[in-house]
N, C-alpha and C positions, 0 to 999 in steps of 0.2 A: 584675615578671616578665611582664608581660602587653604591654607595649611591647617589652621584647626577643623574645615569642614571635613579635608581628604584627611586626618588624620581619626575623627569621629567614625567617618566611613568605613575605613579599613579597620577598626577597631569596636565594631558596630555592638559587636554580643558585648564586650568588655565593658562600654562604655553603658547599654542599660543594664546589668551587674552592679556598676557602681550606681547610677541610682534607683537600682531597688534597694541596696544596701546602705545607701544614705538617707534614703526616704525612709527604709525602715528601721533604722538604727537611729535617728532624730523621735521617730515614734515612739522606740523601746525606752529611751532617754526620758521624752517628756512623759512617758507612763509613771514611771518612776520617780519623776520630783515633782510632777502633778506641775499649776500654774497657779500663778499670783495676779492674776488682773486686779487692778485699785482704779477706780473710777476718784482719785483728787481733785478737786475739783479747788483753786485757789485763784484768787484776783487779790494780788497783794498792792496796796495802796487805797482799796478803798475801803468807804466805810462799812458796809454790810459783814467784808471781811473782818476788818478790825472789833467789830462788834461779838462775829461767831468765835475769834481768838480769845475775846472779855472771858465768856461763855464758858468757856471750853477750861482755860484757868483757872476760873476762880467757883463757876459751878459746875463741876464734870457732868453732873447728874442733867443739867441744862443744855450741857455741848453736846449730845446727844440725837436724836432723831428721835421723831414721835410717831405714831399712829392712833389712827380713833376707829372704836366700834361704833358704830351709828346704826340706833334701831326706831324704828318707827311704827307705832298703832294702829290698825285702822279702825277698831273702835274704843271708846273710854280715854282714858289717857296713860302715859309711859309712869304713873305715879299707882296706877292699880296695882294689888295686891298679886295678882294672876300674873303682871309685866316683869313687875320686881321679883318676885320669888324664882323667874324662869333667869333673869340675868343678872343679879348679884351674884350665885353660883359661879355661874360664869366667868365673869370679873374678876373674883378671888382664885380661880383656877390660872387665869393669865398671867395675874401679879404674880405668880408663884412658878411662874413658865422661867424657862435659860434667857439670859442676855435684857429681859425684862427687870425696870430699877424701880417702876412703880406704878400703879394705876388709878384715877384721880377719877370714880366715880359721881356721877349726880346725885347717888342717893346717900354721898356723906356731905356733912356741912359743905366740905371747901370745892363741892364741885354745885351747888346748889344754883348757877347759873347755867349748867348744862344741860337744861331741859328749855326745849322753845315755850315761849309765850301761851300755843294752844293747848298745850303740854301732850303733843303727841307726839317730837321726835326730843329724842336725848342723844347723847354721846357722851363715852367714858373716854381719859383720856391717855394713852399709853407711852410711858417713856420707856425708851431702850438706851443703854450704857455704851453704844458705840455710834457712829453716821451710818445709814441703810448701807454704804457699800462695803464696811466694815463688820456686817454682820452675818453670823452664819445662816442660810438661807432657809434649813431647819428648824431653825428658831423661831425664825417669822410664821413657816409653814405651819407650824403646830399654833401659833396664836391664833392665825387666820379658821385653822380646821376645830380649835374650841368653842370660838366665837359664832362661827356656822352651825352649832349641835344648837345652838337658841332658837331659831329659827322656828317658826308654825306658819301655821294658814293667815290666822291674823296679825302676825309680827315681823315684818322685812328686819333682818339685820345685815348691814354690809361694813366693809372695813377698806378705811380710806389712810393714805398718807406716803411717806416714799418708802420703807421698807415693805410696803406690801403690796408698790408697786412694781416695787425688782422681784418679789416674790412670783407675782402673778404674770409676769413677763415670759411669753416660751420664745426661745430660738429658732429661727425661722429656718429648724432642718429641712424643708420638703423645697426651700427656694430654690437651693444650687440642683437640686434634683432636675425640677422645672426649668432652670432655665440651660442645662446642659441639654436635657432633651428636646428643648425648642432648636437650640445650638442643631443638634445632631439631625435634624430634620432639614432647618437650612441648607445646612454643606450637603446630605445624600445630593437635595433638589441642585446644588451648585455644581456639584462635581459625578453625582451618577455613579457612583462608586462607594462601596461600603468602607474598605480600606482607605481611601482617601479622607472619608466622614472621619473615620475613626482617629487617624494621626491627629489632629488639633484638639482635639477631645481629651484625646489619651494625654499629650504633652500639656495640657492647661492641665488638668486633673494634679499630675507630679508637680508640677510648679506652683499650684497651687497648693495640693497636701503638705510640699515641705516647706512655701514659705510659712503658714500656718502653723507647724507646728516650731519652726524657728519665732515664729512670734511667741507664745507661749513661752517657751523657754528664755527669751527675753524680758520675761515679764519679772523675772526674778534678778535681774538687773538696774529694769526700767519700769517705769510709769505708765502701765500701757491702759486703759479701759476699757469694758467690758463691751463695750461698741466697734471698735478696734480690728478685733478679727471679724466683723461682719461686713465692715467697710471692707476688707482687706479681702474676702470671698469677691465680692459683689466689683471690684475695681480687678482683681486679680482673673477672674471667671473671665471675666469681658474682653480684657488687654490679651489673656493666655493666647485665649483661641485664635483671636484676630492676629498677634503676631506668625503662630502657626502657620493660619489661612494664608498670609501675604508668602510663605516662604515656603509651603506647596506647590499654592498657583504656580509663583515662577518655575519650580521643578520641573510640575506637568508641562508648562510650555517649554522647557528645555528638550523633554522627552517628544514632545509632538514632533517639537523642530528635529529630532534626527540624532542628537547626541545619549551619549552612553548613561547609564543610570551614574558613575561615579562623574563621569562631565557636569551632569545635571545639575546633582545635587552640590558641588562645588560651586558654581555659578550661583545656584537658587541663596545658597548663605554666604554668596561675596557679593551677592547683588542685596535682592532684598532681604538680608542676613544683617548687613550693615545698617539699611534703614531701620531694621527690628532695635537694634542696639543703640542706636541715635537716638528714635523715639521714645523708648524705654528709658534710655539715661533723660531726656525733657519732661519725663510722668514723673521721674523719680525726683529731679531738682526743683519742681513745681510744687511738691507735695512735701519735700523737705523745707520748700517757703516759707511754709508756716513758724518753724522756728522763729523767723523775725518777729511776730505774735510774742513771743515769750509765755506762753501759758503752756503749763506741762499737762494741761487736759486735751490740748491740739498736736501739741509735741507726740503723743502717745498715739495717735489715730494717724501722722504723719511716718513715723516708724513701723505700725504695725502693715500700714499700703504702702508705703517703698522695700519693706519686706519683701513683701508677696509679689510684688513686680519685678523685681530684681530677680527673683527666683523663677517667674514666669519665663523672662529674657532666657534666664543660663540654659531651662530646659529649650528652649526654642531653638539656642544656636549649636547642642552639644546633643540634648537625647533625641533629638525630631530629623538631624541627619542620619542619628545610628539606626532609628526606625527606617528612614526613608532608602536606608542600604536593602535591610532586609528583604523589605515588600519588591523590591527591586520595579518592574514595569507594572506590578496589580495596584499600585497608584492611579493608573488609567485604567479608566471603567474600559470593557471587553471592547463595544462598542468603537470605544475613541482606537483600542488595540489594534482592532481589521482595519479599523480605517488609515491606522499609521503603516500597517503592511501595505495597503492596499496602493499607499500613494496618495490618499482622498485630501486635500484642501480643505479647510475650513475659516473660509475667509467672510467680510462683509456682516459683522456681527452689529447689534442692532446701538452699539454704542459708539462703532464708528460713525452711524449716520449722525447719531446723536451731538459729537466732536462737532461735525461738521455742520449740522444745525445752529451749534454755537458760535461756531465762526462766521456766518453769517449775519447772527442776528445778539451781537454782544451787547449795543446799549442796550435794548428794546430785556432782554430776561438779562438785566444790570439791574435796571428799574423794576421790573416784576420782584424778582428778589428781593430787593432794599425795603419794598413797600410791604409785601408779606412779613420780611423779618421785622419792621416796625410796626406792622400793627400785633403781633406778636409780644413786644417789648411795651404796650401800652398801660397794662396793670402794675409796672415796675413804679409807677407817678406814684401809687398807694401802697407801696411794699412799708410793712412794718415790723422788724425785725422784734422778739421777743422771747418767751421760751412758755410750751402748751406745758398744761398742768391736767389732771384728771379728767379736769371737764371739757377735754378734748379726746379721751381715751373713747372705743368704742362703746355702744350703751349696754354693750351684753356685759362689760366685767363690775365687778365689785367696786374697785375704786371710782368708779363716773358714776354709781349708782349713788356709794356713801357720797360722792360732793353734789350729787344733784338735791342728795336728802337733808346736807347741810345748807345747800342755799334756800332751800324751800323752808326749813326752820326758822334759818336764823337769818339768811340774806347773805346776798351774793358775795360780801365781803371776807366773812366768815372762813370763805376758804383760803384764804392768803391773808391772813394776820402778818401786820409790822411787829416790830419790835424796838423801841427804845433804849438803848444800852447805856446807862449812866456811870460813869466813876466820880463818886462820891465822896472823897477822901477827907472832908471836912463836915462840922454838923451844920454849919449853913448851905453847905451843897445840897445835904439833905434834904432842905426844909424849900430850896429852890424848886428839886426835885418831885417834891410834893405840887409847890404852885406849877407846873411845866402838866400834868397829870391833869390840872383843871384847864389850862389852857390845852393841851391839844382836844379835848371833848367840845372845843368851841370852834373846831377849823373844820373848815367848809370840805366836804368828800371823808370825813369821821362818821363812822355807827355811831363806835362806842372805843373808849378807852381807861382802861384802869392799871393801877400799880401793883404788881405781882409782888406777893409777899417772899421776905427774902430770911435767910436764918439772922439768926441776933447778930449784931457786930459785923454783918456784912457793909463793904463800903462798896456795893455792886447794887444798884436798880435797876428795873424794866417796868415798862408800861408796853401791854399790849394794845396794840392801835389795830379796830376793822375798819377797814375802810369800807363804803356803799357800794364801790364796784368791786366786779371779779378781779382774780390776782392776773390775769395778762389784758385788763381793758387798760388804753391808755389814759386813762380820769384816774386810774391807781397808779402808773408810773407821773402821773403829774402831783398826785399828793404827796410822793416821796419827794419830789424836787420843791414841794412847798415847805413841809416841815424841815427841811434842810437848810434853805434860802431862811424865809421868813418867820417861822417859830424855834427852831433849837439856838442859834444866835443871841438871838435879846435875851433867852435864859440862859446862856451860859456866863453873858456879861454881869463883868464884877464879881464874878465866884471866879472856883478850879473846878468846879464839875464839868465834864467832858461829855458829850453828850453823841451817840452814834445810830442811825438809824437802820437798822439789819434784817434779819427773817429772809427767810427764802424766796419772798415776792422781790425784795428789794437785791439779794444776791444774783437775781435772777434780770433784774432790771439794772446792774451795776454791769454785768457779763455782756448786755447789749451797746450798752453803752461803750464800754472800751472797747468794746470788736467795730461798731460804729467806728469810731474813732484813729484805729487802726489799721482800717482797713484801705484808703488810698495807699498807704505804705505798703502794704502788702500787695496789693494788682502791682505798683509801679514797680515792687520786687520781680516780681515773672513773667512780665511781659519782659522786661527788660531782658531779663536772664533767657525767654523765648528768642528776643529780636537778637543777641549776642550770637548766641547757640545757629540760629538760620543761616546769619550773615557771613560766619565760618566756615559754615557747611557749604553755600550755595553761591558763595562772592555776587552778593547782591544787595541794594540797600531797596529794592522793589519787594523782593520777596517776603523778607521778613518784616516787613513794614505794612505787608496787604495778610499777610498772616496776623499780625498783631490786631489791624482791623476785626478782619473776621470773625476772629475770637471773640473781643468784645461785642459784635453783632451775636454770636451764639450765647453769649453769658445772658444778656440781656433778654434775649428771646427766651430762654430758658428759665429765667426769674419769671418774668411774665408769665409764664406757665404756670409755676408754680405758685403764683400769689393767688391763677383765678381758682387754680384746685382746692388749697387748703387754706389763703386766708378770707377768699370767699365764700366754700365751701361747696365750689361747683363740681370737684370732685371726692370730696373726701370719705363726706358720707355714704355715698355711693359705693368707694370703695374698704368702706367696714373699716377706714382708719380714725374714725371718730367727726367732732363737731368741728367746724371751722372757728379757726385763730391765728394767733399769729405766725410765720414763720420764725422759726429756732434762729437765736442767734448767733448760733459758731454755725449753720448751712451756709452761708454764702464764701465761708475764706474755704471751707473745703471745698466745698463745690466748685469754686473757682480754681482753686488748684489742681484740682483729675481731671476738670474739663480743659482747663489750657493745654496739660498733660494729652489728652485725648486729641483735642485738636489737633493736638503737634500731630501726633501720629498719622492722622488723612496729609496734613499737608506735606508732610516729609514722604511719604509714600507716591501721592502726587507729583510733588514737584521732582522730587529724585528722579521721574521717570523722564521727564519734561527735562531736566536739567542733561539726563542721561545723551537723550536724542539732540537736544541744542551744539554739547561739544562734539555731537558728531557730525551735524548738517551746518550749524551755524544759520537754519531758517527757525525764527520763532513763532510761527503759523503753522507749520510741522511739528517742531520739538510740542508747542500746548494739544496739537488734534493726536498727535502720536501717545502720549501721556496720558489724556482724558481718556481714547479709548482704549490702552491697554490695563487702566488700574480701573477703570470705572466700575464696572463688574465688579471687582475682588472689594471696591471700597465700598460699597452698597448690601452687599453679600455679607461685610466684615459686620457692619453697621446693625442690618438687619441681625445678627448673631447677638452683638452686643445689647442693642434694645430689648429683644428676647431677656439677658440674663436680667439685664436693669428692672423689667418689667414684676419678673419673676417675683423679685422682693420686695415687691409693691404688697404683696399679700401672704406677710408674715405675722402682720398684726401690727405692726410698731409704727406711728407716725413719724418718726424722725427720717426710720430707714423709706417710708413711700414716699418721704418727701424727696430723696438722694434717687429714689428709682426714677420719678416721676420726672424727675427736672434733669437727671442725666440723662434721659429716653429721649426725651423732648430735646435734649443739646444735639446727641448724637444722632438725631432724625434729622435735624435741621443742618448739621456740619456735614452729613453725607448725601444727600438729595438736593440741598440747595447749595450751599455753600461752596462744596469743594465739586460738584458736579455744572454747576449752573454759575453761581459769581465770580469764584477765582477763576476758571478759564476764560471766562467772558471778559473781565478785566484786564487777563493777560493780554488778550488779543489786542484789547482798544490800546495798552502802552506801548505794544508790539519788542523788539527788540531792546528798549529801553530794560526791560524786564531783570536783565543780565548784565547791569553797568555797575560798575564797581569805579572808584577814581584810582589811579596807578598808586599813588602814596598810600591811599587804606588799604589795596592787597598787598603793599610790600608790607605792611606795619602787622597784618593780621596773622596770627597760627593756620598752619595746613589742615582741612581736616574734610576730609571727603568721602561723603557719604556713599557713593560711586568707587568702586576696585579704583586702587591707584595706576594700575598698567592700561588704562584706558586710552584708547588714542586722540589726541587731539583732532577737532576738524578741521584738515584744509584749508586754506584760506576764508578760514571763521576769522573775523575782526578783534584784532587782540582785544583793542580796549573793553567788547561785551563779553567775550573770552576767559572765564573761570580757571587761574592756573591749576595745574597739579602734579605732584609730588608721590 
């Protein structure tokens, strides 16, 4: 590390040269071949899958996505002469729009069940010829902007479904804005200095822009979704700066202490240069975890943020020294300058008392901790993994308006219709098929279900099933596992009809399930791959053991946040991201992957410094009060940056992404104020030198890899056996 810092250095202009010329020649590139985002979305093996494949082969017109205009009266009814004459118009203007295959009006025969009961709300029914993320977004927009010209004083019309939810989705441009300037107000108040603000700013920013637009151009490779590069902002913003920040700080303290600006800056990225590169490589194999998943709609969101992290690192350890040349000593604000002419000390900072508070009193805020983080972690007993549908969107857009207009017509089921997918291939299957149509309208949590008329000689059925509840209440994921268990069975018995139960309620309830199910495999993948990665780095079976702890007390606490925000609905409303429901069910394997990722970072920055001071005193009462107060600052500082960014895009509008802001704010508030400030030194202390024990056979057996310059001097008659070798 230490020849690519002195060689960054002395190469300062050259080295930002090349990336303004790779950042903007990755730019010029992806101008040019634009990008491919495909939101695939596949769970192969099960039935909903299998069902939408039936679909998709044998009726292309049905593999499709839908949308519905929904209008409603408020005086007469949607059958008046004055309702119809304003939207039949209309409806043949749609049918006759791009990428549109048909529109199944109320006011012809075969839509004659599309008006409610009171007969004030109707909906026409719109098929499109490809899935929402397959469709060009033009297309949508002009159905949505026809539909909208109906519209009067007395006729609400709105339009609901998933194409016009990706339509009516803006990108949360203004967040990165917000949260670099939160950023940039931190660091002034940290560091007193504009120049200093600006170096981790400037370096996430590049690190940022070009893993970004490497994502993109990867899309035409890979599989990547359109959520992807927002995840990829939002983790890349956050990691950029705080890498930056750690590898400043130590600069400045280089420069305070008395050495040359190229001294410094060598030191600042072989010291915490190397932690930057450690931590970044445990964000990055964390986040690559998910592969074990096998769904390439996680795979996709796992490449686009090890992207953007990877690219963060490279600017931290290559353009943040070239910068740190130039600025040469206006790194330190004026202030700290006279004071370093002058001679002036600046000792007794309010973190060393702090160290020593802890050393003091480890059980006593051991238990404080444990019991805040577990009351914390208390709503995790009621977490119900799921995926929100409209009627969780805010109430100002269209889509929550059309499903609040459909469950008020027709009931709450309405909006998450099943689907029955038959293969037919005999005329007694048929006729099976038929009795299967009276017996599901007899199962308990059924509105209403009937047999969708199919072309002649088709050997494909469906029966559309509403169910009484909403599409993410669990009374409708238990009627899928009824008609599955206890009614499609005895009907298929004695025929070949094949019978599958699908629709977006139940792909969406299939998706919880496997990731349920998945997911012990997955935690036990990255803790694992965390507790490996520690044990190499820090020859200890303490450390990475009380790390791995940790972590799961931050996960934990962290869910519980996030269950009282948005599936209780203590915050959600409040924050304009709609009604409360269930938590999304791919949030917890991601979530749990940045944040183990993140974790790693406070710890490894932590204990590195602790681990630094250990092989030089061989006292572990020293090496933890040494470590706690000279990172504590920068990791609370980091922290603080990072909640800012996370925070940011809390208020883009999108539920998914305030649910990723909301529950990594909450992680990263709780891992740097309590956890790595309060628990882990606390806990160091009670194990005391045990901390650093490795048994002779596992450091001979293990690879070198240390996080710490390798010309570090060993401590004097430090005790081999607690004694970390190196190489």
């Amino acid at each position: 590390m230490s020849a690519l810092a002195r060689w960054c250095y002395r190469h300062r202009l050259i080295v930002v040269l090349l990336w303004l010329v790779a950042v903007g020649g990755l730019g010029v590139v992806s101008k040019a071949v634009g990008s491919a985002y495909s939101d695939n979305f596949s769970l192969p093996g099960t039935e909903s899958t299998t069902a939408l494949h039936l679909l998709q082969k044998s009726l292309p017109a049905q593999g499709g996505d839908s949308a519905t205009v929904v209008w409603r009266t408020s005086r007469g009814t949607v059958r008046d002469p004055a309702v119809r004459q304003r939207m039949a118009p209309v409806l043949d203007k749609i049918a006759k729009s791009p990428s549109v295959t048909g529109v199944t009006s109320p006011y012809d025969p075969a839509g004659a069940r599309q008006i409610s009961e009171d007969g004030r709300t109707a909906y026409a029914q719109i098929s499109f010829g490809e899935l929402a993320n397959k469709l060009p977004k033009a297309d949508v927009q002009r159905v949505v902007d026809t539909a909208e010209q109906a519209r009067t004083p007395g006729l609400r019309v709105e339009l609901g479904g998933n194409p016009i939810s990706g339509a009516e989705r803006v990108p949360p441009s203004s967040s990165e804005a917000i949260g670099v300037l939160a950023a940039a107000i931190v660091l002034f108040l940290a560091f007193g200095s504009l120049f200093a603000m600006l170096l981790p700013i400037v370096t996430a920013i590049a690190g940022v822009g070009g893993g970004l637009i490497s994502v993109g151009l990867l899309t035409h490779v890979l599989d990547i979704g359109q959520i992807g590069p927002i995840l990829g902002a939002l983790i890349g913003l956050g990691v950029g700066i705080d890498y930056a920040l750690f590898i400043v700080t130590r600069h400045r303290s280089g420069l305070r202490a008395g050495l040359t600006v190229e001294e410094s800056v060598v030191k600042a990225v072989d010291t915490s240069g190397r932690a930057v590169l450690f931590a970044g490589g445990t964000v990055v194999i964390a986040l690559l975890g998910m592969f074990v998943l096998g769904m390439t709609f996680l795979n996709g969101m796992a490449i686009a943020s090890a992207t953007t992290v990877i690219a963060t690192v490279l600017a931290a350890i290559t353009l943040l020294p070239a910068m740190l040349g130039i600025l040469g000593m206006r790194t330190l604000s004026r202030r700290e300058r006279r004071r370093l002419a002058s001679g002036t000390a600046n000792d007794g900072t309010v973190w060393q008392r702090w160290a020593g508070v802890v050393e003091r009193r480890p059980g006593l805020l051991s238990a404080v901790a444990v019991v805040l983080i577990g009351v914390l972690t208390l709503p995790v007993a009621s977490l119900r993994l799921g995926s929100s549908d409209a009627g969780n969107n805010p109430s100002s857009t269209t889509t929550r308006q059309a499903y609040d207009m459909l469950a008020t017509g027709f009931g709450p089921g309405f909006n998450g219709p099943l689907q029955l997918v038959a293969e037919t291939p005999a005329a007694a299957d048929q006729q099976a098929f038929g009795r299967l149509a009276d017996q599901v309208r007899r199962v308990r949590g059924v509105a209403g279900a009937a047999a969708m008329p199919m072309p002649a000689g088709s050997r494909l059925g469906i029966i559309q099933v509403i169910p009484t509840t909403s599409p993410q209440s669990e009374q409708t994921s238990d009627l899928i596992d009824r008609l599955r268990r206890d009614v499609v069975p005895p009907a298929e018995r004695g025929t070949t009809m094949r019978v599958y139960v699908g629709g977006q309620t139940a792909i969406f309830d299939d998706f919880a399930v496997v990731l349920t199910g998945k997911l012990p495999l997955f935690l036990g993948v990255i803790i694992g791959l965390g507790f490996i990665l520690l044990l190499i780095a820090f020859r200890s079976l303490l450390v990475p053991a009380v790390a791995a702890v940790m972590n799961i007390l931050a996960a934990g606490a962290s869910f519980g946040v996030i269950v009282a925000f948005f599936e209780w609905g203590w915050g959600s409303d409040p924050l304009g991201v709609g009604a409360a429901g269930p938590v999304e069910a791919f949030l917890p394997v991601i979530m749990l992957s940045i944040l183990f990722g993140l974790s790693m970072d406070y710890q490894v920055f932590l204990v590195s410094r602790m681990h630094e001071e250990w092989v030089h005193s061989g006292d572990n009462a020293r090496a933890v009060n040494v470590g706690q107060a000279q990172t504590g600052r920068v990791i609370t500082a980091a922290a603080t940056i990072m909640i800012a960014v996370f925070v940011a895009f809390v208020f883009g509008g999108q539920r998914v992404i305030a649910e990723f802001g909301i529950g990594l704010s909450a992680a990263v508030a709780l891992d740097a104020f309590v956890l790595r400030t309060v628990l882990v030194p606390a806990v160091m202390h009670l194990f005391g030198p045990a901390n650093w024990w490795l048994p002779t056979w596992l450091d001979r057996v293990l690879p070198h890899l240390s996080v710490e310059p390798a010309d570090e001097p060993a401590a004097p008659g430090a005790e081999p056996q607690l004694q970390p070798n190196h190489t």
